[in-house]
Wavefront OBJ file of the C-alpha trace (Angstrom):
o trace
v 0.000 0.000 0.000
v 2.633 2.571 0.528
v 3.988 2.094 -2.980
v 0.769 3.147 -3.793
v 1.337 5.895 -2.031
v 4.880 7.136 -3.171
v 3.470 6.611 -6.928
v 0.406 9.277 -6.172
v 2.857 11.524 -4.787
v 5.415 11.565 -7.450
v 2.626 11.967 -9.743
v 0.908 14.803 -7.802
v 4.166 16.680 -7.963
v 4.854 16.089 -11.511
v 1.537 17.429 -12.371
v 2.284 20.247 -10.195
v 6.136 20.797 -11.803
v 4.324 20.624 -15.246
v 1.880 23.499 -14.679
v 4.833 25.658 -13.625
v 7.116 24.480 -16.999
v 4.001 25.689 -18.673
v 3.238 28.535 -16.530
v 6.837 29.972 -16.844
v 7.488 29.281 -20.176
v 3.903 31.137 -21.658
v 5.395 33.983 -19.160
v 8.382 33.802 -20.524
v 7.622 34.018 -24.204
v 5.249 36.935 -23.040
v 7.498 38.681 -21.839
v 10.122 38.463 -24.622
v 7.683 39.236 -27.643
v 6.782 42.233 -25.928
v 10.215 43.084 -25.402
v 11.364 41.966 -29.204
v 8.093 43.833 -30.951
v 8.757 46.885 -28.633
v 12.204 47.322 -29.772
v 11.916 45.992 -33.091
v 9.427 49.062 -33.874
v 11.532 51.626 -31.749
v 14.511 50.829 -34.086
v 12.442 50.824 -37.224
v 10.664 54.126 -36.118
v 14.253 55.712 -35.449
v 15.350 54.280 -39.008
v 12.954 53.685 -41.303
v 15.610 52.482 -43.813
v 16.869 49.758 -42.244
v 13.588 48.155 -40.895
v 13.487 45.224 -43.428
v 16.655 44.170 -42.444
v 15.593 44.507 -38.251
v 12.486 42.478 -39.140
v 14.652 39.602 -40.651
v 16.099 39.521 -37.636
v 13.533 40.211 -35.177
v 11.801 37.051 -37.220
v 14.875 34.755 -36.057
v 15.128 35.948 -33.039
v 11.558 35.427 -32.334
v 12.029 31.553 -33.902
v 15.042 31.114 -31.191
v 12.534 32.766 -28.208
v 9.586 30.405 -29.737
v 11.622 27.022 -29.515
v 12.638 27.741 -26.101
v 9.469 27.541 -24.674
v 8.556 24.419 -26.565
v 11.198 22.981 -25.706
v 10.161 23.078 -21.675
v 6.842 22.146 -23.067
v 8.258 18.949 -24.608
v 9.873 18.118 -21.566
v 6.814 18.989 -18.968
v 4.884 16.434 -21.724
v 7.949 13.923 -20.951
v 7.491 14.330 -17.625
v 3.561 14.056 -17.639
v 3.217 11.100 -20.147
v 6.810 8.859 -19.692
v 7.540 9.960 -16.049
v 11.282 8.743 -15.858
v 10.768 9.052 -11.990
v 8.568 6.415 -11.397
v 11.177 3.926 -12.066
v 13.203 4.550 -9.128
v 9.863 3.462 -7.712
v 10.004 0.250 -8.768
l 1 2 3 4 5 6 7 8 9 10 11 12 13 14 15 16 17 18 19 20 21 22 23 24 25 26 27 28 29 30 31 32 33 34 35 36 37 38 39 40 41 42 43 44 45 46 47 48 49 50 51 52 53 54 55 56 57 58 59 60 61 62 63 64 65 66 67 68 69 70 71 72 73 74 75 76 77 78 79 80 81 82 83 84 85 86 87 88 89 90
């Protein structure tokens, strides 16, 4: 009965340490969009000229900022659908 036990609470914490991966990684990209569009249009607005280049790089920068935060969603999905802590368990 106790393994029982130690199996509902690793789970219970890994679906609590999920909602946090997600939690902080939607805050996260939030955060950095707003920061990336906010600058991206102050430098275009300062220099009209050289906004196409800016946007090709605001566009990869926002690709790196994007696959950061789905990377800590592939890994809270790891977590929530292989937990690799339940074997110690066994």
């Amino acid at each position: 009965m106790e393994t029982i036990a130690l199996i509902a609470q690793v789970q219970s914490s890994t679906a609590i340490a999920v909602g946090l991966i997600f939690a902080f990684a939607a805050l996260g990209t939030g955060i950095g969009f707003g920061l990336l569009g906010g600058k991206f249009l102050e430098g275009a607005s300062r220099q009209p000229e050289l906004a196409a280049m800016l946007q090709v790089r605001m566009f990869i920068i926002a690709g790196l900022l994007d696959a950061l935060s789905i990377i800590g969603v592939a890994f809270a999905a790891l977590l929530l659908f292989a937990n690799p802590l339940l074997g110690a368990l066994g």
